[in-house]
ROSE-4610 file (N, C-alpha, C; in Angstrom, 1 decimal, always signed):
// ROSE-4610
residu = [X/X/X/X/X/X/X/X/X/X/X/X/X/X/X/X/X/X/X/X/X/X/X/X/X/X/X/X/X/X/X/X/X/X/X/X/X/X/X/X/X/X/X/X/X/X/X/X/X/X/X/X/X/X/X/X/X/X/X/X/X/X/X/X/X/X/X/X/X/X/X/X/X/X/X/X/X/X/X/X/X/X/X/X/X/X/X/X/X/X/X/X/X/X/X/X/X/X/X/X/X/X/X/X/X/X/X/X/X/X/X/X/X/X/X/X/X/X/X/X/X/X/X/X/X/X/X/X/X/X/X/X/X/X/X/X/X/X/X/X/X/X/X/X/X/X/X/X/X/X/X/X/X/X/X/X/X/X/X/X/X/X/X/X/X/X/X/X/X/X/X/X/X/X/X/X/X/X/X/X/X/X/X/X/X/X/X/X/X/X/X/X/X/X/X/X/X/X/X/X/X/X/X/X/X/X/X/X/X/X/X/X/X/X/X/X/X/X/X/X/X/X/X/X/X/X/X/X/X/X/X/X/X/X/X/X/X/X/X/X/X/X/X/X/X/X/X/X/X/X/X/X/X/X/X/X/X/X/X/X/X/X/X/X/X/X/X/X/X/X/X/X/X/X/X/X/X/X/X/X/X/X]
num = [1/1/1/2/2/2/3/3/3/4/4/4/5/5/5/6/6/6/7/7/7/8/8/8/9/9/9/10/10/10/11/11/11/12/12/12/13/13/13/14/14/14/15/15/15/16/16/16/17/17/17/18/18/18/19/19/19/20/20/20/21/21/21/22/22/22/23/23/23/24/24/24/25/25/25/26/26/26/27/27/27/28/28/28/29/29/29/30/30/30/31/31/31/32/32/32/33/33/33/34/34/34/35/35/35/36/36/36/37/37/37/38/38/38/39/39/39/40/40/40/41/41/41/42/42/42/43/43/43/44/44/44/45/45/45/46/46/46/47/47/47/48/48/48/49/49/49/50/50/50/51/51/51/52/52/52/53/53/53/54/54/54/55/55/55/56/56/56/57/57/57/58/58/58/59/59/59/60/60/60/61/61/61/62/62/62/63/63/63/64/64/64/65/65/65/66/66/66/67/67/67/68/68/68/69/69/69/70/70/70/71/71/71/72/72/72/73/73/73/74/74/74/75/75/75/76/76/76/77/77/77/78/78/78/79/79/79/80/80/80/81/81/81/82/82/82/83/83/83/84/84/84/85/85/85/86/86/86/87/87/87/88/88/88/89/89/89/90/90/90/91/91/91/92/92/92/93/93/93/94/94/94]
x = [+5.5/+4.2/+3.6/+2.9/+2.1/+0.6/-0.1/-1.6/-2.3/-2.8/-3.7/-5.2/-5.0/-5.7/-7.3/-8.2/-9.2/-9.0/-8.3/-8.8/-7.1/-6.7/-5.3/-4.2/-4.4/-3.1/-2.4/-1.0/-0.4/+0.1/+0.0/+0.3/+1.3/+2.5/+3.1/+2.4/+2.1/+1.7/+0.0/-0.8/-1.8/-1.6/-3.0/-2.9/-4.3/-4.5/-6.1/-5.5/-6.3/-6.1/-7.4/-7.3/-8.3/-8.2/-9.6/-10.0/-10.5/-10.0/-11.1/-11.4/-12.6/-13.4/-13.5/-13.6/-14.5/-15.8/-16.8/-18.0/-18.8/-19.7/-20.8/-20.2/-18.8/-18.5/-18.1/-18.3/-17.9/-18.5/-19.6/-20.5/-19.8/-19.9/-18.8/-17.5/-17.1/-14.9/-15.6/-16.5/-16.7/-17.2/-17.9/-18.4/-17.2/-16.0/-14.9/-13.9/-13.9/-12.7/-13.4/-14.7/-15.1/-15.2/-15.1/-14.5/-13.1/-12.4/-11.1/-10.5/-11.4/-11.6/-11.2/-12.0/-12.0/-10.3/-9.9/-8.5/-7.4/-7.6/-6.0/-6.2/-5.1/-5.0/-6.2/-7.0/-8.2/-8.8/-9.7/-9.9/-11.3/-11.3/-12.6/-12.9/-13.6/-14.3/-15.6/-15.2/-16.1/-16.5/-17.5/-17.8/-17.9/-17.1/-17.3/-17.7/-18.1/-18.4/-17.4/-17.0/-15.9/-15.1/-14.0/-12.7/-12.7/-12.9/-12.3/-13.7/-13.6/-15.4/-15.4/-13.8/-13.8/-12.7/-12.8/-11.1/-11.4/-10.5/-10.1/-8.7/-9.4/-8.8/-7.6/-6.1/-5.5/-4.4/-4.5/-3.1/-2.0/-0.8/+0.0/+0.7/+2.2/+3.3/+4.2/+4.6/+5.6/+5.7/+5.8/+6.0/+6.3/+7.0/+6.8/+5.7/+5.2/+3.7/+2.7/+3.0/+1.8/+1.7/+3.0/+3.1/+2.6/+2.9/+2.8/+0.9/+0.6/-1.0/-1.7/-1.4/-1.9/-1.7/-0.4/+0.1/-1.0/-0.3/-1.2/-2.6/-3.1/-4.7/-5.5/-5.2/-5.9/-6.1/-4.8/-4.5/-4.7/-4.6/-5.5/-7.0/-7.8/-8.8/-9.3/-10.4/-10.9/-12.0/-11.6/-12.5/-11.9/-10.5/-10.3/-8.9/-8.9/-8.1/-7.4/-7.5/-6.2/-6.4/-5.4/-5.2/-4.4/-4.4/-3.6/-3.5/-2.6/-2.0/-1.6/-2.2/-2.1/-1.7/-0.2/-0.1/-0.7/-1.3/-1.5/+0.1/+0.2/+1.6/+1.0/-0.2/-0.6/-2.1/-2.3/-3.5/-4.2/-5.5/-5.5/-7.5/-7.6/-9.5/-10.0/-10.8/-11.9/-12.8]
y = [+18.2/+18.3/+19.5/+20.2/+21.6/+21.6/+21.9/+21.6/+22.8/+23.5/+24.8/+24.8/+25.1/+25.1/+25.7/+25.3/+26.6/+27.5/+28.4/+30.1/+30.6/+29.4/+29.6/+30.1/+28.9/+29.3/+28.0/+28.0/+26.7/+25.4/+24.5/+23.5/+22.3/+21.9/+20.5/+19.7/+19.1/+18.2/+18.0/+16.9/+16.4/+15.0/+14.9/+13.9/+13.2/+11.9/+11.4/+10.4/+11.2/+10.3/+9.0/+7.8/+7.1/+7.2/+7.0/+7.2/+6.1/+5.7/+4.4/+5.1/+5.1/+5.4/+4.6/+5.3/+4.5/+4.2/+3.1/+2.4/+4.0/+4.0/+4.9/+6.7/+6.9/+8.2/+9.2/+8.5/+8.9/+9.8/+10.8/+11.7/+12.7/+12.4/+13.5/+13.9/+13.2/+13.1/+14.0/+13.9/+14.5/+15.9/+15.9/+17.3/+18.3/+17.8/+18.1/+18.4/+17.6/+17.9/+19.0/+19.1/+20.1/+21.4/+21.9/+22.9/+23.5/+22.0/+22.5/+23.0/+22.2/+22.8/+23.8/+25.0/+26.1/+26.9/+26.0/+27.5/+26.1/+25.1/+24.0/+24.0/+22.8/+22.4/+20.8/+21.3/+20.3/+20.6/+19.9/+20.6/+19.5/+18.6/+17.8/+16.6/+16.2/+15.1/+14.4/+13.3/+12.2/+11.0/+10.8/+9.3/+8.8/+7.1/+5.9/+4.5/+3.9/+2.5/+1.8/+0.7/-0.2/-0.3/-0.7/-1.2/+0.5/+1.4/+3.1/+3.5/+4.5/+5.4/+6.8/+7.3/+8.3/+8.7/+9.5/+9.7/+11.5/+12.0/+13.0/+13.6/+15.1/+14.8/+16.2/+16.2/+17.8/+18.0/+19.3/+20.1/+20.5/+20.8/+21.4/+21.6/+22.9/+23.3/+22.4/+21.7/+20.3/+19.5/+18.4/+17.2/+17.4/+18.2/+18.5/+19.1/+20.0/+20.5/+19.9/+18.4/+17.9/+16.6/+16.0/+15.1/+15.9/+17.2/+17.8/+17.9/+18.3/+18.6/+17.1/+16.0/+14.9/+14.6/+14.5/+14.4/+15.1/+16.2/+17.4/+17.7/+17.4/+17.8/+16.3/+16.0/+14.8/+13.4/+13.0/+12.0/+12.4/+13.7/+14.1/+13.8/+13.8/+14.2/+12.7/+13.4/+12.5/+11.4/+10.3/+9.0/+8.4/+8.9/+8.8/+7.4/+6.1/+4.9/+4.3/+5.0/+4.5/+5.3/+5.6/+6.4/+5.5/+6.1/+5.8/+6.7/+7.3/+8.1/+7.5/+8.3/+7.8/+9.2/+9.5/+10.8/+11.0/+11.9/+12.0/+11.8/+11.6/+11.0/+12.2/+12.4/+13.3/+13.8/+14.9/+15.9/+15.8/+15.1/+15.3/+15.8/+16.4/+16.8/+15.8/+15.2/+14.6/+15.1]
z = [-18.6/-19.0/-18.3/-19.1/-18.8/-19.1/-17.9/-18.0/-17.6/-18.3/-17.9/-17.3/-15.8/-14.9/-14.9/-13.8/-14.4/-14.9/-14.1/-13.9/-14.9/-16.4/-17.0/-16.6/-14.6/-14.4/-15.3/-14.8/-15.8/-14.5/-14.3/-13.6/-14.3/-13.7/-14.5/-14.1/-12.9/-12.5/-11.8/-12.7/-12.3/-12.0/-11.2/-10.1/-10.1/-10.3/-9.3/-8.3/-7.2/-6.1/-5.9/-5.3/-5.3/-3.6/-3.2/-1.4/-1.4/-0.5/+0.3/+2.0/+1.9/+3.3/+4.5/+6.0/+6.5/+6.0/+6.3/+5.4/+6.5/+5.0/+5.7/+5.3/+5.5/+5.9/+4.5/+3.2/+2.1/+1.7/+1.6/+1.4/+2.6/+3.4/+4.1/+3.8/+3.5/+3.4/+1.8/+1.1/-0.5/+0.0/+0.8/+1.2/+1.8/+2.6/+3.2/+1.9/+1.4/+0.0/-1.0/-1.1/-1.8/-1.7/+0.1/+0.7/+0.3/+0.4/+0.3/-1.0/-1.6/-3.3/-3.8/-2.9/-3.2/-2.8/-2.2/-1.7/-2.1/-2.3/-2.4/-3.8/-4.5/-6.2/-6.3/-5.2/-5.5/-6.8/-8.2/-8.9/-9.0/-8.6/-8.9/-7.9/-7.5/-6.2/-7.1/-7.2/-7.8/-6.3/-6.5/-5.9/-6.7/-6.6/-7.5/-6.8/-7.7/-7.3/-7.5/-6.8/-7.1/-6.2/-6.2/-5.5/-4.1/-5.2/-4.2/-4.2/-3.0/-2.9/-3.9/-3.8/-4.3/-4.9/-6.2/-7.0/-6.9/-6.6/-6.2/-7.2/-8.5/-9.3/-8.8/-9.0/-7.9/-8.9/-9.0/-9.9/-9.2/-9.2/-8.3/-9.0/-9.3/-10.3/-10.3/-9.2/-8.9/-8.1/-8.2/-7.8/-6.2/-5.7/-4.0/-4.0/-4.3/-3.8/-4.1/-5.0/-5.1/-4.1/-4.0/-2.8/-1.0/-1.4/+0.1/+0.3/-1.2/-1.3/-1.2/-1.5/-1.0/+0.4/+1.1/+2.3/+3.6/+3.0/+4.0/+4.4/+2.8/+2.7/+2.7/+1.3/+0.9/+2.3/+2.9/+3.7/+5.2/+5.7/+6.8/+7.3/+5.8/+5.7/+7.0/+7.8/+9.0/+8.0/+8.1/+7.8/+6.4/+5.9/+4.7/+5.0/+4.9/+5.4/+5.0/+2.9/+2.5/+1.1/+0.4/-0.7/-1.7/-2.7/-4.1/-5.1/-5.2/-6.4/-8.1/-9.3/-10.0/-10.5/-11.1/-12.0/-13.4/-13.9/-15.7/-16.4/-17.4/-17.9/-19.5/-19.6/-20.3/-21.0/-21.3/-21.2/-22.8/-22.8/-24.1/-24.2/-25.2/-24.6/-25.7/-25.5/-26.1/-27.0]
């Protein structure tokens, strides 16, 4: 699978991550991921209501750099307590 990125680069692999917070600290961990936005395969930061605070949507060329880009970035992040990974299986526009 091949997914064309903002700025037409090409990516195989997309990603939404689901965040669970510490209570209270989710408007921060979204302010921090949005930073990161700008230089990682971060590509979108939602807050949600429900089960997760936040889905966190991330591109990367493969499957190691996208597990590394969750690992590294995503699961560092300070106040962030549990994660979940869901891959796109495929890209279609509305």
């Amino acid at each position: 699978m091949i997914i064309r990125g903002r700025e037409g680069c090409l990516f195989e692999m997309k990603a939404y991550v689901f965040l669970v917070t510490k209570a209270g600290t989710s408007e921060e961990v979204l302010k921090y991921l949005n930073k990161v936005a700008k230089v990682k395969g971060v590509t979108q930061v939602d807050s949600v209501y429900g089960r997760f605070d936040a889905i966190v949507t991330v591109e990367a060329p493969s499957m190691e750099s996208l597990g590394d880009l969750i690992y590294r970035v995503i699961e560092h992040v300070p106040n962030v307590i549990h994660t979940e990974t869901a891959l796109a299986l495929s890209h279609a526009k509305a």
